[in-house]
N, C-alpha and C positions, 0 to 999 in steps of 0.2 A: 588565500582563498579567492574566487571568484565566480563570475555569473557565469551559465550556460544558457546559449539560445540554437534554437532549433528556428530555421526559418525555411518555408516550403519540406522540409524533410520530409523523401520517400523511400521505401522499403520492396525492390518487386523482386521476386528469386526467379532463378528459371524455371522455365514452364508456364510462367505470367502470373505468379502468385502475388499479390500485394498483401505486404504485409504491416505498413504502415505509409500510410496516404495523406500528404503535404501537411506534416506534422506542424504548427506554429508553438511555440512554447518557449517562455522564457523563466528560468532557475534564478533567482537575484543569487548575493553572494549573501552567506551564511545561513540560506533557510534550507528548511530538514523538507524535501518533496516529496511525497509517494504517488510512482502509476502505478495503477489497482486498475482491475477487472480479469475479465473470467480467462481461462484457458486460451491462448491464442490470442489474444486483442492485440498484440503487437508490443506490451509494454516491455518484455526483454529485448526482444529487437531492440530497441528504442533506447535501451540503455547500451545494449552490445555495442551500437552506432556513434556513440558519446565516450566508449572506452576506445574503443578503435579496432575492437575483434570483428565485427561489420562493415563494411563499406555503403555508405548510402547511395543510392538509386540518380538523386536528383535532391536538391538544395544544398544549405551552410550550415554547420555546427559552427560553433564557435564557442572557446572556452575563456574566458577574458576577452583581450582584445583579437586573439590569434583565431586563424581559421583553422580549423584541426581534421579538414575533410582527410588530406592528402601526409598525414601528420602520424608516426605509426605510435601502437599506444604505449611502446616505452618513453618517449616523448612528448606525453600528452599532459602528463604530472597528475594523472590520476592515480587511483589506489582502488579494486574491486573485491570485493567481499563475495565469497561464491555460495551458491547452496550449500554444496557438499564438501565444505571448506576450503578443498585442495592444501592441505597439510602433507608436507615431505614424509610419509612413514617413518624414513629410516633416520631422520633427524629428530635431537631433543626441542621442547618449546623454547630452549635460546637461539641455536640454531636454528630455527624456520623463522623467530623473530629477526636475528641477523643477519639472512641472507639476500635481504633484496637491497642492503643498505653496504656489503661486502661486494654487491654485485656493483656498486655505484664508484667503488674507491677510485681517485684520482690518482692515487701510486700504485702503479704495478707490482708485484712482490718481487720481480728480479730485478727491476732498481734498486728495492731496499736492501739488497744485498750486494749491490756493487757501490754504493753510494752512501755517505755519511749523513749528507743530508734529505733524500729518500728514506733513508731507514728512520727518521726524526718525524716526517712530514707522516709516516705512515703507521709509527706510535703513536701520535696524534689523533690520526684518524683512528685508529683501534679505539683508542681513548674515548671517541666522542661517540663511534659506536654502541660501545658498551652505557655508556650513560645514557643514550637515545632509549636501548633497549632495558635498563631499567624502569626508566620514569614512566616505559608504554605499561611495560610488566606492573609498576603499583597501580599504575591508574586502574586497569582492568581488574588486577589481584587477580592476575597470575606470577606475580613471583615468587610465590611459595613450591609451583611443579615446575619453574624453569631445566630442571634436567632429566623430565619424564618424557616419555615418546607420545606420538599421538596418541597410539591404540590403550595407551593408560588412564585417557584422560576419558572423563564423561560429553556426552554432547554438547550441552552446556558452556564447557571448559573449553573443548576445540575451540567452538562458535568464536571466543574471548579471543583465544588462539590467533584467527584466523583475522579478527578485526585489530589484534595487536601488531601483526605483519601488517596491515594498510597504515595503522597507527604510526610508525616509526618513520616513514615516510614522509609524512607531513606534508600529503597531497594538495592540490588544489579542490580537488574533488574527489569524494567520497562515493564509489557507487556500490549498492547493495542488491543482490540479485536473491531476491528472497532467503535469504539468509538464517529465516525460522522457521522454515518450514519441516527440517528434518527432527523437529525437536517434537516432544512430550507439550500435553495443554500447560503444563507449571512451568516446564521449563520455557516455553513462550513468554508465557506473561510474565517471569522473571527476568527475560532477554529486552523484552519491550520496556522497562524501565531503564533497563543499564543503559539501553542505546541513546533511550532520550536524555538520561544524563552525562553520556559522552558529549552527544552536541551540543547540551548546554557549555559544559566545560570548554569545547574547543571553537565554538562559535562557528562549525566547519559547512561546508556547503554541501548535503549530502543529500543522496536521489535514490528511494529504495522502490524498491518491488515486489509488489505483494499479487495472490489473487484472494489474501484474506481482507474485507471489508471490514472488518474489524479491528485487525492489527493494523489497518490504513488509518482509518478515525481514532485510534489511540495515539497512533506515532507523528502523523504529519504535521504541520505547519500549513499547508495545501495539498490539495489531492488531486491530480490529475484524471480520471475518469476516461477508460477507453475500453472501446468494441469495433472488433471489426477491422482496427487500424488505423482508427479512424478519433479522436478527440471528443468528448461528449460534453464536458465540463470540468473548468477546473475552480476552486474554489476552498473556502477554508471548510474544515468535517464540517461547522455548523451551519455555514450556507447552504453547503451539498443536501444535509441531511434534509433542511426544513424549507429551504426550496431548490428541489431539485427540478434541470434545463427539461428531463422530459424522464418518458416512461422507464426506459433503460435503465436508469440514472437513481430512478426512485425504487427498483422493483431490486436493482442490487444493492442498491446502499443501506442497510438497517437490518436491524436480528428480532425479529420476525420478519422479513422483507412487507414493503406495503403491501395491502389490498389494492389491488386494479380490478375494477369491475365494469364492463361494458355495459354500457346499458344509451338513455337517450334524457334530455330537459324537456320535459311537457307540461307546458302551465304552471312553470315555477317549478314543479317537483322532479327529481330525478326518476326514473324505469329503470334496472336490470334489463340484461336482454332476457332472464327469466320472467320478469313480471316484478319483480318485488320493486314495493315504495320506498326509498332508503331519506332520510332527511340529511338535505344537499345545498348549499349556498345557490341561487339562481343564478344560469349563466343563461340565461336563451334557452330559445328551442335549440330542438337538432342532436345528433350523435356525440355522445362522447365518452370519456372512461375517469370514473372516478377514484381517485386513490386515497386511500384510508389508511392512517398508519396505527397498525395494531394498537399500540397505547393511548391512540383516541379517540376507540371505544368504549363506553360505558354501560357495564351491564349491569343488571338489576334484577332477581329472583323475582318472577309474579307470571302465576298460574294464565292468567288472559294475555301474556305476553306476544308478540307476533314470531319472534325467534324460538329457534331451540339450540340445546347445547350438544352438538356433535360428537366431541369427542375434550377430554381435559389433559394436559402435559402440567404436572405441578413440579413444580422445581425450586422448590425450600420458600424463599422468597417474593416469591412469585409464580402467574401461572399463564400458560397459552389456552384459549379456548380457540377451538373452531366450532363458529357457530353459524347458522342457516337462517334465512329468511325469504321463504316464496322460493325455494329451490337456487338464492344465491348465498354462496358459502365464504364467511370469511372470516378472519384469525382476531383475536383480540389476547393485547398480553395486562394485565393486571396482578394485582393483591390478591392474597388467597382471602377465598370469600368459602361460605357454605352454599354450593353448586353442585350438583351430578349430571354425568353424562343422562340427556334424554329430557331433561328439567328445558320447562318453558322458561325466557324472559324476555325482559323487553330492553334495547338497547339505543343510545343516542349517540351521536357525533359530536365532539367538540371541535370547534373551527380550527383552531392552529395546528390540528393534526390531516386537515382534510383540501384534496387538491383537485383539480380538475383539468384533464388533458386532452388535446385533439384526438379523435377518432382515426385519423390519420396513417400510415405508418410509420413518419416521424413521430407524432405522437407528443410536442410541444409543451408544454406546462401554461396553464392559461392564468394571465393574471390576474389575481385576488382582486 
């Protein structure tokens, strides 16, 4: 295994497009990384650049000791996991498992037929082949469809499929280009446990890709955070989650994403830019946007309330309100409580969910 570092790394296509802008990033060796964020923020780039199917712009990769700008990615000793699997059709799941390790043989097949010792040296390898591609086969458990085709297999099974071909290899690095995203919500959350039990198992250095904030904060180890092409934060899920670097940061990361409410500090108290009085830790006077993470909300059923209740999402175990005060509107997730939509209450803030950020357009996270 080993580390990856990105140093100054840029991304500009033609036409002057930047797609990832003096990336700094360093992967130690054996941790599980995920870049997340939205559409476009550069985080495939960014892995393409690290496989070697991109060429960067301006700076170093480096994967151990070696500089891998100029290095093509059969050479690079990694191993990539695609979306859409890229599984041979017309080969069975032993065959696509054996092919990139058939493609490696150091005996040519018409040596081992002219040559006694060739034809030994290349039993061998057959040998050590086939055992490679067992042992990837149980760990996944797929050895039970080793001679079904792709198109037999459920999405699930490819997925397996697809990271059993990276498996055999016994890369330095593992890279995963959103590789759940063509799947079913179960078949997810069932991929997202195998995975994270693969890396335990093989202690491997592995960089995935997501634009689920979700399946980032369940799988990572660290999270790298980008927009734009640009780096925002990186950080472990629980750092990210409970203090996020800024608005960006905080408004994608979480399910109900934060409340951000613009408003202004006067005399201790916070303002809406509607008018409503919200209760606010004092930061100063002056502009700025407060972010309120749905679950640290607390509401209360009571007729003299200053809030009302918008609208309910109940969801077995829980439930989303969108609720108003003084014409500012925002999300709260809790306990199922006896509530209706249009019902007054009255609501408070508890501090370790609540943030305060520059007015800015960076928009900073200000310290507690």
């Amino acid at each position: 295994m080993a580390e990856v570092r990105l140093d100054n790394v840029t991304k500009t296509f033609p036409g002057g497009v930047t797609a990832v802008a003096s990336c700094d990033l360093v992967i130690p060796d054996g941790q599980f990384t995920v870049l997340v964020g939205p559409s476009g923020c550069g985080k495939s780039t960014t892995l393409r650049m690290i496989a070697g199917l991109e060429s960067p712009t301006g700076g170093t990769i480096r994967i151990g000791d070696r500089v891998v700008n100029h290095v093509q990615p059969r050479d690079r000793d990694v191993a990539m996991v695609f979306q859409n699997y890229a599984l041979y059709p017309h080969m069975s799941v032993e065959r696509n498992l054996r092919f990139p390790l058939e493609r490696r043989r150091s005996t040519p097949l018409w040596k081992s037929i002219v040559s006694a010792n060739a034809r030994r040296r290349r039993a061998a390898e057959t040998e050590a082949i086939s055992a490679r591609v067992a042992e990837a086969a149980t760990q996944l458990e797929i050895d039970t469809y080793l001679h079904r085709l792709p198109r037999e297999l459920s999405g699930g099974q490819r997925q397996r499929v697809a990271l059993g071909r990276a498996l055999v290899r016994d890369p330095k690095v593992f890279l995963l280009d959103e590789p759940l995203s063509n799947l079913d919500a179960r078949l997810r959350l069932a991929m997202r446990t195998e995975l994270r039990q693969l890396h335990r198992r093989l202690g491997a250095t592995m960089i995935h890709v997501t634009h689920d904030q979700e399946e980032a904060m369940t799988l990572g180890d660290v999270l790298v955070v980008m927009k734009d092409g640009v780096i925002h934060q990186v950080g472990s899920p629980a750092d990210i989650y409970g203090e996020p670097a800024d608005r960006f940061v905080a408004s994608f990361v979480g399910t109900p994403p934060m409340n951000l409410i613009e408003g202004s500090f006067q005399g201790g108290e916070f303002r809406s830019s509607s008018g409503a009085l919200l209760p606010a830790p004092n930061h100063g006077d002056g502009a700025a946007v407060l972010g309120v993470r749905p679950e640290a909300i607390r509401v209360v059923a009571s007729s003299g309330g200053s809030a009302h209740v918008v609208t309910i999402e109940r969801l077995g175990d829980r439930m989303d309100v969108v609720l108003e005060v003084g014409g500012t509107r925002f999300t709260s997730r809790m306990e199922p409580m006896e509530i209706e939509e249009g019902a007054s209450c009255a609501v408070d803030f508890t501090d370790s969910g609540l943030h305060v950020f520059d007015a800015d357009e960076q928009g900073r996270r200000r310290p507690k």
